[in-house]
N, C-alpha and C positions, 0 to 999 in steps of 0.2 A: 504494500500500500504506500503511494507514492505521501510525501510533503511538500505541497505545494504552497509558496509564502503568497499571499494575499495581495499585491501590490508592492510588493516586496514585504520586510518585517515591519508590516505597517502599525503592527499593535505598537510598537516603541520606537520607532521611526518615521519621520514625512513620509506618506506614502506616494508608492511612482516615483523615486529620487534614485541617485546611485547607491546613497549610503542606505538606502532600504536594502537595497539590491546588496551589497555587498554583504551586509551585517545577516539577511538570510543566509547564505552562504556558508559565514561563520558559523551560522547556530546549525547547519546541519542539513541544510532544505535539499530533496531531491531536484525541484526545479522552482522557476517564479513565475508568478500572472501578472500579467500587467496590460497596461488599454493603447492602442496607438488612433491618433488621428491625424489629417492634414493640416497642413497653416495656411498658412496664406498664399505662401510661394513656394506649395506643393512636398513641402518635408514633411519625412510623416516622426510624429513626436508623441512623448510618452506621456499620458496625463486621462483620468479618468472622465470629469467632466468636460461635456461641451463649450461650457467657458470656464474662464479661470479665476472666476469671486469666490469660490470655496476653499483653495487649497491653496491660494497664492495671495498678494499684498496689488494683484492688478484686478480689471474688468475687464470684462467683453469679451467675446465670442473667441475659440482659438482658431475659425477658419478667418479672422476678421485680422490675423495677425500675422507677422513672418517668424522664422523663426529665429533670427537677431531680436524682434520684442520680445518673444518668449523667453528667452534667455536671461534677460533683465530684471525678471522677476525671482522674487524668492519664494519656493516650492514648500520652507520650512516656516513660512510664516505663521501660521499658524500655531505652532510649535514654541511660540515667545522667543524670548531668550535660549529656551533650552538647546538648542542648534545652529553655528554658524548659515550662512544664507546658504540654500543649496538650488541648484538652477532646473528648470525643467531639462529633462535629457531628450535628445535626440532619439530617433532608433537605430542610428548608424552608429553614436558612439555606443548605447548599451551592447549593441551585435560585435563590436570590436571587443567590447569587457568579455560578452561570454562567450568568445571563444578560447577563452582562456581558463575558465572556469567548467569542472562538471558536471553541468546542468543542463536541464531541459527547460525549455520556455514556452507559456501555455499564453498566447500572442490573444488578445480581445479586442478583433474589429469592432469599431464602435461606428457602426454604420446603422445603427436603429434610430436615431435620430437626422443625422444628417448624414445623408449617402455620398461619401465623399468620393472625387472620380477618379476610378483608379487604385485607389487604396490599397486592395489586393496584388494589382502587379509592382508598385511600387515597394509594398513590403514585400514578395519575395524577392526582388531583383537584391536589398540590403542583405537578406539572410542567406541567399545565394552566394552573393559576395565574400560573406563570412564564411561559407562553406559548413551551415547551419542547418540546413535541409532536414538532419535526418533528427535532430533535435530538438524539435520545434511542435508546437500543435495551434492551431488556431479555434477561438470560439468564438459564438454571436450570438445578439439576442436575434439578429437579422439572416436568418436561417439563410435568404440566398445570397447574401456573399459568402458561405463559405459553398455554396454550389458555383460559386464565380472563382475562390482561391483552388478548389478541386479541380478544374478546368485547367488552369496553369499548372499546376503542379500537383499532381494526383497523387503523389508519395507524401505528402504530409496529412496527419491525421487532421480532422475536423472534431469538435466537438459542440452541439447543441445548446447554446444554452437559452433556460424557461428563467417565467418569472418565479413570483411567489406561491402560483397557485400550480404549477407544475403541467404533465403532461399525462392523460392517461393515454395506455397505448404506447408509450414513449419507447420501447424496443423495437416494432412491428414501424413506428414512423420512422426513426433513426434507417436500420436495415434496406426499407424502400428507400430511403433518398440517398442512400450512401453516406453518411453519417457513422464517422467511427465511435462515438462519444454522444454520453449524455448527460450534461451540465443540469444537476436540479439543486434550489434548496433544498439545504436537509431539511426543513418542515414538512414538505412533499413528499418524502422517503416512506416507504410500510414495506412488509415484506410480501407482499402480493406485486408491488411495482418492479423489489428489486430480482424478485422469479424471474417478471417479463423480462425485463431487460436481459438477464443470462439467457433465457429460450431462445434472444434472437442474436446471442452471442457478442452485447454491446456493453460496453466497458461505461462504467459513471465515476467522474469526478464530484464533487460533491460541495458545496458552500453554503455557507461560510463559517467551520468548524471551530469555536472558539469556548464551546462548554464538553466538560470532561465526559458528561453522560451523553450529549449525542456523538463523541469521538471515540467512546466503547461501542457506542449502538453500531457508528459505520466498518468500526472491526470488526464486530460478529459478521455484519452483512457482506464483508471482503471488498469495498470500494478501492475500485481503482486508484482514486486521489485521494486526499483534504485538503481542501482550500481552505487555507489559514492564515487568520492576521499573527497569531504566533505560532511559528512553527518549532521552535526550540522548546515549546510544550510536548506539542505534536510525535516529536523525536523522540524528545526521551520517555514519550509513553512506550511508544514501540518497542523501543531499545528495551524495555520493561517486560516485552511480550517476548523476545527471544528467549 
């Protein structure tokens, strides 16, 4: 059962930063998730929301920006004092960190709200570059970009991902669309869904694991992932379980 960090180790970290990014790493994480969108002048950049008044010290839209303003901002704002300034990252410089590092990266087009053009050929052409390909997975709440990133590149897994209230069926629909993966809240987990899902042979990652009882519940159920704000919880459950 994989560890997957939340945006990187967001429970004690800016989340979507590099030091998120690194400090998972440290604590253990199999791989990280993290969101990419486009800017203004078509870079695609790390950052969860569609603007940046939540997690930054700026406003307004990130497709309303380049990514020289994006850069100018601080990601740790939030954060007070506790954190020197840390900048929004790129996805060409994180693909540079991780190929240095051994992890896997669980890529979230964020094209559910604004479909931005390209998105998909543009991040593979960065992870290509990096020679990332076989390390990589992509999810959406926007089911057909990843029927758009399978198209370019049919060796990377895809994975579905639902809201809150989940998917029934969610094996039998994954399977028809070619869908490796099915992203659901744990809320939406029972052992009737997690059957279907093995009958049709589809792996589930799982979010957003951050209480001890539903992080035994997804061990009994053998989930493929946990999407975790800490994953250095996550770990040394495990490491518990060997």
């Amino acid at each position: 059962m994989n560890v997957i960090a939340h945006r990187g180790y967001s429970g004690c970290y800016p989340e979507n930063t590099m030091l998120a990014f690194r400090k998972a790493v440290e604590a253990g994480c199999d791989g990280i998730e993290l969101d990419v969108q486009l800017t203004k002048d078509g870079k695609v950049v790390i950052i969860h929301d569609e603007t940046v008044d939540r997690t930054t010290d700026g406003t307004g839209n990130v497709r309303d920006k380049t990514l020289a303003d994006l850069r100018t901002l601080n990601a740790a704002h939030t954060w007070g004092t506790t954190f020197p300034k840390e900048p929004i990252p790129s996805f060409e410089e994180y693909c540079e960190w991780a190929a240095t590092v051994p992890i896997t990266t669980n890529i979230e087009l964020k094209t559910g709200v604004v479909y931005y053009e390209d998105i998909e050929k543009k991040t593979i052409d960065i992870i290509t570059k990096y020679n990332l390909i076989d390390r990589v997975l992509f999810s959406s709440f926007n089911h057909c970009t990843l029927i758009s990133a399978k198209k370019i590149a049919p060796s990377i897994p895809v994975g579905a991902l639902v809201g809150e209230k989940g998917l029934v069926n969610a094996g039998y629909y994954c399977k028809k669309y070619g869908f490796d993966f099915y992203h659901p809240s744990y809320k939406t987990l029972n052992e009737a869904a997690v059957a279907e899902l093995e009958k049709f042979g589809i792996g589930f990652n799982v979010w957003t694991i951050n209480d001890m009882a539903e992080l035994e519940k997804m061990y009994a159920w053998k989930a493929s992932g946990l999407i975790t704000n800490y994953p250095a919880v996550c770990r040394a459950y495990l490491k518990g379980k060997v």
